[in-house]
TORPA-4810 file (N, C-alpha, C, O; in nm, 3 decimals):
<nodes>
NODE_1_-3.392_-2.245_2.870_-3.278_-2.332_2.851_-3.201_-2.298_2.724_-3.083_-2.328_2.708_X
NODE_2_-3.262_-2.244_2.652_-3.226_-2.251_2.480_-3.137_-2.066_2.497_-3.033_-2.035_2.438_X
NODE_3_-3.206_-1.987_2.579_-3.150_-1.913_2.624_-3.028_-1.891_2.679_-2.971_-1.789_2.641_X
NODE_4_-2.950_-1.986_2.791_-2.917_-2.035_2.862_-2.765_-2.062_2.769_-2.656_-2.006_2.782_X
NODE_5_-2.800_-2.146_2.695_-2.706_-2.242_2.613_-2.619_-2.112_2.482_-2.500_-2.104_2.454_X
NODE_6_-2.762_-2.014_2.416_-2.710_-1.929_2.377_-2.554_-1.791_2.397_-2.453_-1.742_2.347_X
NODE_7_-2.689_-1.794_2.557_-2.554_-1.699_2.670_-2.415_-1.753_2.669_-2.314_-1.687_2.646_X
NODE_8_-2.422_-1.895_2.699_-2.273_-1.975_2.737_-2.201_-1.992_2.634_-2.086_-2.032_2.654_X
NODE_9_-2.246_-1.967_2.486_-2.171_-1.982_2.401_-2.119_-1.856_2.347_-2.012_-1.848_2.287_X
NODE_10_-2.203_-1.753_2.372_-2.102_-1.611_2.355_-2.077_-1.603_2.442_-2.031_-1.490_2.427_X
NODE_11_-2.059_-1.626_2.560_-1.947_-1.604_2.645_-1.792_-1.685_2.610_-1.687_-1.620_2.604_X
NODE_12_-1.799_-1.852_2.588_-1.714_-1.891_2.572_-1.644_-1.831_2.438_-1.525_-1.854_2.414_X
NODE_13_-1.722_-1.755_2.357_-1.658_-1.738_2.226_-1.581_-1.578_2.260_-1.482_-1.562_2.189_X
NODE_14_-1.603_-1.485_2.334_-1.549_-1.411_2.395_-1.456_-1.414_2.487_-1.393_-1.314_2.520_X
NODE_15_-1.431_-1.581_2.561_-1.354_-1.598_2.622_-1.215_-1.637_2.546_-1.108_-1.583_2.576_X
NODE_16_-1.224_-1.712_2.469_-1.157_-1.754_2.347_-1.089_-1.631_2.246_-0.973_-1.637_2.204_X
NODE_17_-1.154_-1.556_2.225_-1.179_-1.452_2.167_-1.039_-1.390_2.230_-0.945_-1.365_2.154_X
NODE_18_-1.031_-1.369_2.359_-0.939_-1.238_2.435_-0.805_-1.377_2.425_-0.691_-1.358_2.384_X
NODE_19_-0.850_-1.484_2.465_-0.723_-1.591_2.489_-0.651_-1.559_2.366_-0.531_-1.537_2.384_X
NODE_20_-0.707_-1.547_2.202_-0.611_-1.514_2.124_-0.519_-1.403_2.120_-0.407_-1.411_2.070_X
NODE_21_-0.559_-1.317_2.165_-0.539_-1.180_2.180_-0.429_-1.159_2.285_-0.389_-1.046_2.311_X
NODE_22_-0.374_-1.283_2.355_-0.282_-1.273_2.491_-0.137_-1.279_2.427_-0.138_-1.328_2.315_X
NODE_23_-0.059_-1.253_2.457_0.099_-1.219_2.403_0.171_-1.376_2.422_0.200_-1.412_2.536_X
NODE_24_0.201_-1.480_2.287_0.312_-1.532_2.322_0.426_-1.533_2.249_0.443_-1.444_2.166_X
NODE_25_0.517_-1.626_2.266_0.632_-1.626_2.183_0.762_-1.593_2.311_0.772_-1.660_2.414_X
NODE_26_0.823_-1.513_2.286_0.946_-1.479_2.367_0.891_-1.352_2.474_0.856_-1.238_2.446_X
NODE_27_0.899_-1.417_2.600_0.909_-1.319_2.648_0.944_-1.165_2.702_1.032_-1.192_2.784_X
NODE_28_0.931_-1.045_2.707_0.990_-0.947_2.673_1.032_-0.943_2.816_0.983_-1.005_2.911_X
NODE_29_1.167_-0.830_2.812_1.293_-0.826_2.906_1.189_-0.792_3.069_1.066_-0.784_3.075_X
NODE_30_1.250_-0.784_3.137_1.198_-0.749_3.278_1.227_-0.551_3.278_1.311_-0.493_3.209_X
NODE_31_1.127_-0.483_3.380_1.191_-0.381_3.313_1.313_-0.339_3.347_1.371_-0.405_3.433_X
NODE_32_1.380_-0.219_3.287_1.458_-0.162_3.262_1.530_-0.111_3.466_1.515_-0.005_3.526_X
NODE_33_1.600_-0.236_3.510_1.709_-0.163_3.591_1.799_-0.132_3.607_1.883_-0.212_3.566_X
NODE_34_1.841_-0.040_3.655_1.998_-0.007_3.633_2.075_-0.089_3.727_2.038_-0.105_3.843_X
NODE_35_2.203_-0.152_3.669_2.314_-0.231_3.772_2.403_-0.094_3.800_2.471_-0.043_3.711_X
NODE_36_2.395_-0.048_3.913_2.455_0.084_3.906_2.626_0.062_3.932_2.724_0.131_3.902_X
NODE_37_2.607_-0.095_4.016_2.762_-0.128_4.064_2.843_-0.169_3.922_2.960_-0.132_3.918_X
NODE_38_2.799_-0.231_3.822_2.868_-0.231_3.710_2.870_-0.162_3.607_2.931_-0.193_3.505_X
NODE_39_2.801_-0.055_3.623_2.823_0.087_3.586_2.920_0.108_3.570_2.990_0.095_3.469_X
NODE_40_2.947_0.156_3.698_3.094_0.209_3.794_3.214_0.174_3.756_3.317_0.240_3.746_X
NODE_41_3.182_0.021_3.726_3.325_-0.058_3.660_3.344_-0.039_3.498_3.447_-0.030_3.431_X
NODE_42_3.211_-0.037_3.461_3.229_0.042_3.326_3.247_0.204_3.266_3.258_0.232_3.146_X
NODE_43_3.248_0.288_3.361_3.270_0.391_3.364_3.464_0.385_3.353_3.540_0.416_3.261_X
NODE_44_3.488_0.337_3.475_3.644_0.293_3.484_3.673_0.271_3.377_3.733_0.360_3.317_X
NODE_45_3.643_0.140_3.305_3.699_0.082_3.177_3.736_0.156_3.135_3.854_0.185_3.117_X
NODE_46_3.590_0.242_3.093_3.612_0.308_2.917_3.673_0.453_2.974_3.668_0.531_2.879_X
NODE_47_3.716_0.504_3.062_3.840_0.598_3.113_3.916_0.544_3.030_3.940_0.569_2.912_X
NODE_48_3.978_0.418_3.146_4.153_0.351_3.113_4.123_0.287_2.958_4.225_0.263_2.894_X
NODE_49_4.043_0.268_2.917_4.040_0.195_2.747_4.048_0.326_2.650_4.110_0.328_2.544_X
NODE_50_3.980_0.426_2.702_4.032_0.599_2.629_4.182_0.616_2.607_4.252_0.627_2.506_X
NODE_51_4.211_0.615_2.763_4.357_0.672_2.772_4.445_0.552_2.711_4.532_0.587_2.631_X
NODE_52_4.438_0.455_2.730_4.553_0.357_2.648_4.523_0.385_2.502_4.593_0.320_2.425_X
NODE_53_4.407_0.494_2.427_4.383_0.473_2.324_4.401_0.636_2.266_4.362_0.689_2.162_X
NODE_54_4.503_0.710_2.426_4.574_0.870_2.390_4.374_0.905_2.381_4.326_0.889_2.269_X
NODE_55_4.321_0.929_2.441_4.208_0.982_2.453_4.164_0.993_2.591_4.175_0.906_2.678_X
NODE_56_4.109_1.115_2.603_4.086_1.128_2.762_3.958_1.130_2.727_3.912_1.169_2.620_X
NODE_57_3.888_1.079_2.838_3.740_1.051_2.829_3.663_1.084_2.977_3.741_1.038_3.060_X
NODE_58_3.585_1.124_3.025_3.540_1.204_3.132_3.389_1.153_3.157_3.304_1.187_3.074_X
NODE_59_3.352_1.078_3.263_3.218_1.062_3.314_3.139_1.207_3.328_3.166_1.296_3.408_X
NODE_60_3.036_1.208_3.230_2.947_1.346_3.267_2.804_1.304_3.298_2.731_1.227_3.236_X
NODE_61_2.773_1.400_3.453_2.686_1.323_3.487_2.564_1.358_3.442_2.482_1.284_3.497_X
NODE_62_2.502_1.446_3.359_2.415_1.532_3.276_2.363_1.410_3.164_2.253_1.358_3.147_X
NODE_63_2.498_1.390_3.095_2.493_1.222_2.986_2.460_1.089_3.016_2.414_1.015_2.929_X
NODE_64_2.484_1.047_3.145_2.443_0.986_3.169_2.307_0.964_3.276_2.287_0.859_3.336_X
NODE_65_2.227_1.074_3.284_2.105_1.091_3.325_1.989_1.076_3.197_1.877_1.025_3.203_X
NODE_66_2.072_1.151_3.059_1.974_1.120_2.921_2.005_0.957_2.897_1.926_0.882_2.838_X
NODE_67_2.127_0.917_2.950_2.145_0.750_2.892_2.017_0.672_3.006_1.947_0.579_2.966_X
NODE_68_2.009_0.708_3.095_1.883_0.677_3.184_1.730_0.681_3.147_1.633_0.608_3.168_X
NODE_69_1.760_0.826_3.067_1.590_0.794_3.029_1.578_0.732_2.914_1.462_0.697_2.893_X
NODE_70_1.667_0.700_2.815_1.672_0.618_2.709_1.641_0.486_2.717_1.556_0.421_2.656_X
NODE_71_1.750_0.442_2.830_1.756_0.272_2.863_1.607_0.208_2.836_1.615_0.093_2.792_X
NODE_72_1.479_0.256_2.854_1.400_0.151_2.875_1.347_0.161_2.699_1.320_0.056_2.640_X
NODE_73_1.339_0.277_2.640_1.353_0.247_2.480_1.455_0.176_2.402_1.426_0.100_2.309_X
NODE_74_1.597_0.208_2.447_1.682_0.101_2.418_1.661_-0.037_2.448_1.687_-0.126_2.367_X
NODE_75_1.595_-0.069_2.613_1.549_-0.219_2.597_1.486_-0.185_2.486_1.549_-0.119_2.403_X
NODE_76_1.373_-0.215_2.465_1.268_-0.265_2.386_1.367_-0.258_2.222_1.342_-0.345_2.139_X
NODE_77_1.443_-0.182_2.199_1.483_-0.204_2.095_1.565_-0.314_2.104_1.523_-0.368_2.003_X
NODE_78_1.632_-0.374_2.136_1.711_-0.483_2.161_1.614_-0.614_2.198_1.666_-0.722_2.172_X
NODE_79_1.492_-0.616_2.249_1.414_-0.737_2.268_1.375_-0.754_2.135_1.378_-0.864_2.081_X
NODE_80_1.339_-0.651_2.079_1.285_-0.630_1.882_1.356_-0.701_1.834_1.311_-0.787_1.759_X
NODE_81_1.531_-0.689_1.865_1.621_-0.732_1.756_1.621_-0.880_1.784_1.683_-0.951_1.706_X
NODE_82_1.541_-0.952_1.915_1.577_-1.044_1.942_1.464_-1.108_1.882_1.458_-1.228_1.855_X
NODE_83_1.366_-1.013_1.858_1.243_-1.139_1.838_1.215_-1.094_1.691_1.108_-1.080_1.632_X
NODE_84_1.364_-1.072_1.645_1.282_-0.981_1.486_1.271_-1.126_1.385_1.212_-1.073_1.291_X
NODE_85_1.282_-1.229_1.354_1.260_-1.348_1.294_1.065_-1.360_1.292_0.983_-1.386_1.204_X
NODE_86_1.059_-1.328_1.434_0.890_-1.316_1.439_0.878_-1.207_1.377_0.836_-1.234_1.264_X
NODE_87_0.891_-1.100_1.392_0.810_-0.942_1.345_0.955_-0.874_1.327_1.024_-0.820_1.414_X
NODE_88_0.988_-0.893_1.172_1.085_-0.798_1.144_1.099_-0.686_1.115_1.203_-0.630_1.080_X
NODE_89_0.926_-0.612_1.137_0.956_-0.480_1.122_0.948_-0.431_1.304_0.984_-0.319_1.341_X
NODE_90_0.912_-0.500_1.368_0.924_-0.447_1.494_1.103_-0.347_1.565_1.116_-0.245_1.634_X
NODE_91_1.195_-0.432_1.509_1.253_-0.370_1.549_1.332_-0.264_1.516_1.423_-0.212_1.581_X
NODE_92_1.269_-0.229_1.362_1.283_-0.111_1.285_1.219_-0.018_1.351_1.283_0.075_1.400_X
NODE_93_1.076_-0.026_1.364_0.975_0.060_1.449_1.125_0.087_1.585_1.219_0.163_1.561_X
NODE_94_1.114_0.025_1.688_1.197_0.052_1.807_1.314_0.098_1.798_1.367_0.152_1.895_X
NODE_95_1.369_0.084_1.693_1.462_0.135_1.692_1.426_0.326_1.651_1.475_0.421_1.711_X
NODE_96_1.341_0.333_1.550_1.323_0.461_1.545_1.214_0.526_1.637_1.167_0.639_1.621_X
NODE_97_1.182_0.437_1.737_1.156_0.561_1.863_1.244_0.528_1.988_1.192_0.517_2.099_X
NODE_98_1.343_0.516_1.972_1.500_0.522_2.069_1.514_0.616_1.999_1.423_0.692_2.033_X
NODE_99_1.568_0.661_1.923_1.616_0.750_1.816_1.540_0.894_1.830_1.616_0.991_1.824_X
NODE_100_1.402_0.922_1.847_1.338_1.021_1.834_1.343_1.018_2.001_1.357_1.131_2.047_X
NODE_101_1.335_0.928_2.086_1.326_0.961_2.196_1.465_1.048_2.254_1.471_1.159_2.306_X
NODE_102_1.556_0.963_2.228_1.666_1.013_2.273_1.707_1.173_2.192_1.781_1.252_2.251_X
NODE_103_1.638_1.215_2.019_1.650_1.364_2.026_1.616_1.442_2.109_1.681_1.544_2.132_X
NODE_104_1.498_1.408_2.177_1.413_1.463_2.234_1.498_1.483_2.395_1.511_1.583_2.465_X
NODE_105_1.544_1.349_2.414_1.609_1.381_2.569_1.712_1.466_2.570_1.722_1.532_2.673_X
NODE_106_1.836_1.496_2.441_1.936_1.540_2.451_1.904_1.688_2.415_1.986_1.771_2.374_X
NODE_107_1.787_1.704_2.435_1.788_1.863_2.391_1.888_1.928_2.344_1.969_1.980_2.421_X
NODE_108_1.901_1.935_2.195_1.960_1.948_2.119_2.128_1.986_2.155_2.201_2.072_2.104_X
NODE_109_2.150_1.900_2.247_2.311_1.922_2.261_2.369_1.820_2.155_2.295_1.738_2.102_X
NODE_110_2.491_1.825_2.129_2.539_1.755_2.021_2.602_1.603_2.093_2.700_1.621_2.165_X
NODE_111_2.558_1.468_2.081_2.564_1.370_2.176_2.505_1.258_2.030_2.420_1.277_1.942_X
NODE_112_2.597_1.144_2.061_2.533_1.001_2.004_2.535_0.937_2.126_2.583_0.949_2.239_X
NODE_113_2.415_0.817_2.018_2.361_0.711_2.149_2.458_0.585_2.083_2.483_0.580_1.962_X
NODE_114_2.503_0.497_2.170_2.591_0.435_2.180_2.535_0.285_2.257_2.574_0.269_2.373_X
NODE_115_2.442_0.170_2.193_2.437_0.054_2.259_2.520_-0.027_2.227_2.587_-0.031_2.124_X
NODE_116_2.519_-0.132_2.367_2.647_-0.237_2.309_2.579_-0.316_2.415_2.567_-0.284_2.533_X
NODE_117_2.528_-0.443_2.347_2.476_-0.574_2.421_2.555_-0.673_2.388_2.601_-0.706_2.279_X
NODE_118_2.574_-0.750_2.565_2.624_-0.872_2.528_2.566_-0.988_2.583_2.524_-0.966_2.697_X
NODE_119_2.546_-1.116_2.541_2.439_-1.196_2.585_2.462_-1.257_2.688_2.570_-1.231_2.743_X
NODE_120_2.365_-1.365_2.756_2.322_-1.336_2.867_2.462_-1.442_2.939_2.491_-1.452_3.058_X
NODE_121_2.506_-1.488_2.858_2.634_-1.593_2.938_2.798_-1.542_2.935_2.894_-1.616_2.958_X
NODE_122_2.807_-1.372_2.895_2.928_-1.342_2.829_2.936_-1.200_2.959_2.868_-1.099_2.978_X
NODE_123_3.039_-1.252_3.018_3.004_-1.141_3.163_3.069_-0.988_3.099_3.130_-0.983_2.992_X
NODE_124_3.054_-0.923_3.146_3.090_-0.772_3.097_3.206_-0.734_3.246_3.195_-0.709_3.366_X
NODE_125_3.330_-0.753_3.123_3.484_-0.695_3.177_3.517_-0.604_3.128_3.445_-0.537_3.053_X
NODE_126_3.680_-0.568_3.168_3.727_-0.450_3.063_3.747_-0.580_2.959_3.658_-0.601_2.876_X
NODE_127_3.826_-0.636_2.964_3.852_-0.689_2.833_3.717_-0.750_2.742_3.711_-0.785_2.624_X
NODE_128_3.637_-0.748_2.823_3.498_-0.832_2.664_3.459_-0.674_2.647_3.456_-0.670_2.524_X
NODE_129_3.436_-0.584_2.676_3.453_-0.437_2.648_3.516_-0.385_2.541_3.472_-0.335_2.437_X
NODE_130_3.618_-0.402_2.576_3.733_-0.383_2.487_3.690_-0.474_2.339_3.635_-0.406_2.253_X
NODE_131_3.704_-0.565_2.321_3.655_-0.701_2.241_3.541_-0.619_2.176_3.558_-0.595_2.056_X
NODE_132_3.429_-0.572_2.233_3.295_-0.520_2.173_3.332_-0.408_2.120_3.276_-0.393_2.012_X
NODE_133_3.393_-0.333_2.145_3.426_-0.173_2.109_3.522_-0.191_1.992_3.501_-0.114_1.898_X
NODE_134_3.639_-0.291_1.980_3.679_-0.315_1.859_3.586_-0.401_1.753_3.623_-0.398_1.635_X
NODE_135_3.530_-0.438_1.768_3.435_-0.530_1.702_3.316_-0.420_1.638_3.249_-0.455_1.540_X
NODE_136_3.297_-0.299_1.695_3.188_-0.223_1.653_3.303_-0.075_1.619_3.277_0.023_1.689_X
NODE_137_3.378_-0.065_1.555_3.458_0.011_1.621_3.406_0.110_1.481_3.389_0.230_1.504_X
NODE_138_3.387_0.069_1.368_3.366_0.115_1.226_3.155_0.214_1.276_3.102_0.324_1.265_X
NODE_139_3.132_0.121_1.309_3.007_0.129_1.280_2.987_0.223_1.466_2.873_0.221_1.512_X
NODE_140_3.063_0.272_1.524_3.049_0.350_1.673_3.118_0.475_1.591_3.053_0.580_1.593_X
NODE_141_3.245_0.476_1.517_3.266_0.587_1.442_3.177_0.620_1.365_3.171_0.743_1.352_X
NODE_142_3.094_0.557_1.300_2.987_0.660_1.183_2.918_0.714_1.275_2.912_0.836_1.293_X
NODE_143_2.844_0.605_1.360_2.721_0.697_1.488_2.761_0.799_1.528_2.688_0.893_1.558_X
NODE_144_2.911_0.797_1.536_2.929_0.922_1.662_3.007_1.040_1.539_3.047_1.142_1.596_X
NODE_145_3.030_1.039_1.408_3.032_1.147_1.299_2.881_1.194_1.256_2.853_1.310_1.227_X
NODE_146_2.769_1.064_1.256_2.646_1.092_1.220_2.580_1.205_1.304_2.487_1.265_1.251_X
NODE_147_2.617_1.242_1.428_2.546_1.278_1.520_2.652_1.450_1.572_2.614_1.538_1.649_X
NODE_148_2.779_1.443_1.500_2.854_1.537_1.517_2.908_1.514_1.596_2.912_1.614_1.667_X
NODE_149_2.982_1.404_1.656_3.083_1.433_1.773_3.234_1.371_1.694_3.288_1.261_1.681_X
NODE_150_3.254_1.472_1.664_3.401_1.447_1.585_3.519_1.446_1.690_3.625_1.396_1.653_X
NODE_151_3.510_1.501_1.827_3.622_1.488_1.870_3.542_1.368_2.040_3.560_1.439_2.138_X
NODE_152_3.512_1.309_2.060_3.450_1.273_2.160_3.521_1.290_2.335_3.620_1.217_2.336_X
NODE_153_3.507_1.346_2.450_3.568_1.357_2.526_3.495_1.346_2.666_3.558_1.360_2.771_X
NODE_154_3.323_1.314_2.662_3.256_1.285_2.764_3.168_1.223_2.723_3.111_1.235_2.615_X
NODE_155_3.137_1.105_2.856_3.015_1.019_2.838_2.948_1.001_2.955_2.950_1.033_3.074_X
NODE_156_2.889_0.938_2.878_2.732_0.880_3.019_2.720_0.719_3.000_2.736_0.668_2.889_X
NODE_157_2.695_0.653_3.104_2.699_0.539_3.090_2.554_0.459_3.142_2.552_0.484_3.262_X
NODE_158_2.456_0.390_3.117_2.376_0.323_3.208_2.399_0.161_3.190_2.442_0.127_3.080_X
NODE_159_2.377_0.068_3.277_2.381_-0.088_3.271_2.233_-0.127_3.276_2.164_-0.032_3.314_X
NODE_160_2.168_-0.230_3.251_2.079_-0.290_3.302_2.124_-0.482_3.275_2.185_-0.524_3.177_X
NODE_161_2.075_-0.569_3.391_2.091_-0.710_3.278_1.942_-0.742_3.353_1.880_-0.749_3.459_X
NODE_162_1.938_-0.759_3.160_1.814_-0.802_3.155_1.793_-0.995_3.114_1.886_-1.045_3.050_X
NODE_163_1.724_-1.049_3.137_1.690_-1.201_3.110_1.817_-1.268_3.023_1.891_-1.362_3.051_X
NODE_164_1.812_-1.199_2.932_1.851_-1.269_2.769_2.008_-1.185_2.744_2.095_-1.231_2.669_X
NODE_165_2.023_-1.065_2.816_2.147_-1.000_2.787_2.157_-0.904_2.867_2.082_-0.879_2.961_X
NODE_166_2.293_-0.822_2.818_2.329_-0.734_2.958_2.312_-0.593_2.861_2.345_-0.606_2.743_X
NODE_167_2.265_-0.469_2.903_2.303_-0.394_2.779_2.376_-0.234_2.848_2.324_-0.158_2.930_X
NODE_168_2.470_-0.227_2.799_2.536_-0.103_2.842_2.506_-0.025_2.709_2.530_-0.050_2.591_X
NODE_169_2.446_0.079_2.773_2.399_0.229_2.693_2.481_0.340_2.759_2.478_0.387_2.873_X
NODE_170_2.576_0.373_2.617_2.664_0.493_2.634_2.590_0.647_2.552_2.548_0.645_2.436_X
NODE_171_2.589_0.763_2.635_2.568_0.852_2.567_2.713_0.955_2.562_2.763_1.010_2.660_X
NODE_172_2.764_0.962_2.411_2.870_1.011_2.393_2.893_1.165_2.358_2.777_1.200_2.339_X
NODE_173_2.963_1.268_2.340_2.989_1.428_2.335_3.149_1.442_2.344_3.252_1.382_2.376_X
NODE_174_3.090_1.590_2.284_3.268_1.632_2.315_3.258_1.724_2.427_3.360_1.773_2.476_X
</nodes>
């Protein structure tokens, strides 16, 4: 019996044990799918938002196959930024393996990565597009001098909406 009572209590203390060990707080995004139909419409945009801006801009479909394998490191960097109040170095970490991931995908062609999230009640038009791209417009020019694309003239585009936000990942080049 004394046996018995021993067993049941390392068990329960092992049971307990893993219960701490279970993930809460904010849930992380669902994974990474592509909305391919609002893609499409964002591909359009940022054409006609080029050219009203005397810039021709060209869907390449090579760029947006590396913006594909990025997307699911880009999620996670963007759930980081969401839950960085909890773990503010988390989304430092994620962010610098988007970063190494995506060197790695662009085999060394000359290309910046380009996110732009908008949350989960703010639908993605040309015009809230437009709105985001002027709003980041300082800080999309350093990325895309940081990375060497001084004259930019092709991109790649991927969508996903995830729970909490929508995130369009542009991979940019000349």
């Amino acid at each position: 019996m004394k046996k018995m009572k021993r067993l049941v209590a390392v068990l329960l203390v092992g049971i307990m044990a893993l219960a701490m060990l279970t993930a809460c707080g904010v849930t992380p995004s669902a994974p990474s799918m592509r909305d391919t139909a609002l893609e499409e419409s964002v591909a359009q945009w940022t054409v006609e938002l080029g050219n009203s801006q005397n810039q021709t801009l060209t869907l390449d479909p090579e760029l947006t196959e590396i913006s594909n394998k990025c997307l699911p490191t880009a999620v996670k960097a963007v759930d980081a930024r969401l839950t960085s109040p909890i773990d503010p170095n988390a989304y430092h970490d994620a962010v610098k393996k988007r970063e190494k991931f995506f060197a790695e995908a662009k085999k060394g062609k000359t290309a910046a990565l380009v996110p732009v999230d908008f949350p989960s009640g703010t639908e993605v038009t040309k015009d809230t597009l437009a709105h985001a791209y002027a709003a980041l417009k300082m800080d999309v020019q350093s990325n895309l001098e940081q990375a060497g694309v001084m004259n930019p003239t092709k991109f790649g585009v991927t969508v996903t909406k995830q729970k909490e936000y929508t995130l369009v990942l542009f991979v940019v080049s000349e």
